[in-house]
C-alpha positions in Angstrom: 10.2 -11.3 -35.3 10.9 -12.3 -32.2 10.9 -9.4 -29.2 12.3 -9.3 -25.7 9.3 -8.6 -23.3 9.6 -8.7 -19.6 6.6 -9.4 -17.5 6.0 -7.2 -13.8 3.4 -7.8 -11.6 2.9 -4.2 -10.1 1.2 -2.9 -7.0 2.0 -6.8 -5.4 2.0 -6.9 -1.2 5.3 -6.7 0.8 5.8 -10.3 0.3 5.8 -10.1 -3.8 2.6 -11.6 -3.6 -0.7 -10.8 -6.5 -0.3 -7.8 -8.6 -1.3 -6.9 -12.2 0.4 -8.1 -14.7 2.4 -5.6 -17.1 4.4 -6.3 -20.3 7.6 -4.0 -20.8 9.4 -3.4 -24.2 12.3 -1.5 -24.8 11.1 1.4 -27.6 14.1 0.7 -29.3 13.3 -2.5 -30.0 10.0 -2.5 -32.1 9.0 -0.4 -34.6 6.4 2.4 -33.4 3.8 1.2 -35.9 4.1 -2.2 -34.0 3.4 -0.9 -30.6 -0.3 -1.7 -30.8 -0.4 -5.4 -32.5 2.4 -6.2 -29.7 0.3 -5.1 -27.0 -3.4 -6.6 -28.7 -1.0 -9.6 -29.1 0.6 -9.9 -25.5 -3.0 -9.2 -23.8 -2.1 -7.3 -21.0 -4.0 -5.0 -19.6 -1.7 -2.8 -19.9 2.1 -3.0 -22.3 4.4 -0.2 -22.1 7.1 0.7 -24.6 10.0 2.4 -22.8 12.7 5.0 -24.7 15.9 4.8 -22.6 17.4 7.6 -21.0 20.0 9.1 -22.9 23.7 8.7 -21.0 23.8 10.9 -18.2 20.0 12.3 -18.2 17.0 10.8 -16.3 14.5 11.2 -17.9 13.2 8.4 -20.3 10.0 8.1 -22.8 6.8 5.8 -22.4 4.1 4.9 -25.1 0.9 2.9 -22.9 -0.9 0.6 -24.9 -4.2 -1.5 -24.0 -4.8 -4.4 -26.5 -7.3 -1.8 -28.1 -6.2 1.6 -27.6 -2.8 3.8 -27.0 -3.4 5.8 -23.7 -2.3 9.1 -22.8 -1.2 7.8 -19.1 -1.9 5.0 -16.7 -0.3 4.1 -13.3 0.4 0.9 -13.1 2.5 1.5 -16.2 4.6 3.9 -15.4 5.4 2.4 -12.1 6.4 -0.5 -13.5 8.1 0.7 -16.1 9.7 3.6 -13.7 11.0 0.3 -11.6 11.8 -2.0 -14.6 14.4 1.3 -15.5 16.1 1.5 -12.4 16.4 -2.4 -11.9 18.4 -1.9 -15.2 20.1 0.0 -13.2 18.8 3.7 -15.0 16.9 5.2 -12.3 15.2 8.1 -13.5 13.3 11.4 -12.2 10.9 12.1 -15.1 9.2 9.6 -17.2 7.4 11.5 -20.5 4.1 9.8 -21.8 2.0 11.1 -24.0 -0.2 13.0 -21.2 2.6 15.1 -19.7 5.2 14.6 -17.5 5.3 12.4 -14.4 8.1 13.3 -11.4 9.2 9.5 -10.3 11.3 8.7 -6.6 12.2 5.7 -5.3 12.6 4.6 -1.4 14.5 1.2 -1.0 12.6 -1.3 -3.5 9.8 0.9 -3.6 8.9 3.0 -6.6 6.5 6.0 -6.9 5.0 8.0 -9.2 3.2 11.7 -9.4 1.2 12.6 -12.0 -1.8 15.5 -12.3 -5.4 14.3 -11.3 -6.8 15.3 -14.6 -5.1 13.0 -16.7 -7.3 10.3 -14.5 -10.0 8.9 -17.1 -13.1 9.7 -16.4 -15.7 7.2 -15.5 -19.2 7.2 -15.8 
């Protein structure tokens, strides 16, 4: 079965320059027991699975998925998949993942994200 995935390179300079690599998916598109051999598969660090926003709301679902693992919140995906919405042209305010809730804006071509410290991983 063929998917539709669409490759960002998030955090790049102001010239569109480097960046990490992210794989987006529309939810809709791939059944949820998928999600992980997709991502394993794709070999991103990171591949998102986006639910759109219903008409008229703004606030849209993420799943984050590692080639291993399903994680409960990551940056670099939910900025990229917070920009990959609004270049679709949903912008949103919310984006739900599995951690919580993350408050989104946008400036220009410039997307951000705000999320709580604790949801961080932990190194050691």
């Amino acid at each position: 079965m063929a998917i539709d995935v669409t490759v960002l390179r998030v955090f790049t300079d102001q010239d569109g320059r480097f960046g990490n690599p992210l794989g987006v998916v529309d939810a809709a598109t791939v059944n949820p027991g998928d999600r992980q051999r997709i991502a394993t598969e794709l070999g991103y660090s990171e591949t998102v699975f986006v639910s759109l926003p219903a008409e008229g709301k703004h606030s849209a679902q993420a799943h984050i998925h590692t080639p291993t693992v399903e994680l409960p919140f990551a940056g670099h995906p939910t900025v990229g998949a917070s920009w990959w919405l609004k270049d679709r042209g949903t912008p949103i305010k919310t984006l739900q993942v599995p951690a919580g809730l993350v408050q989104v804006s946008y400036d220009g071509d410039l997307t951000a994200v705000s999320a709580r410290a604790e949801w961080a991983p932990s190194f050691s």
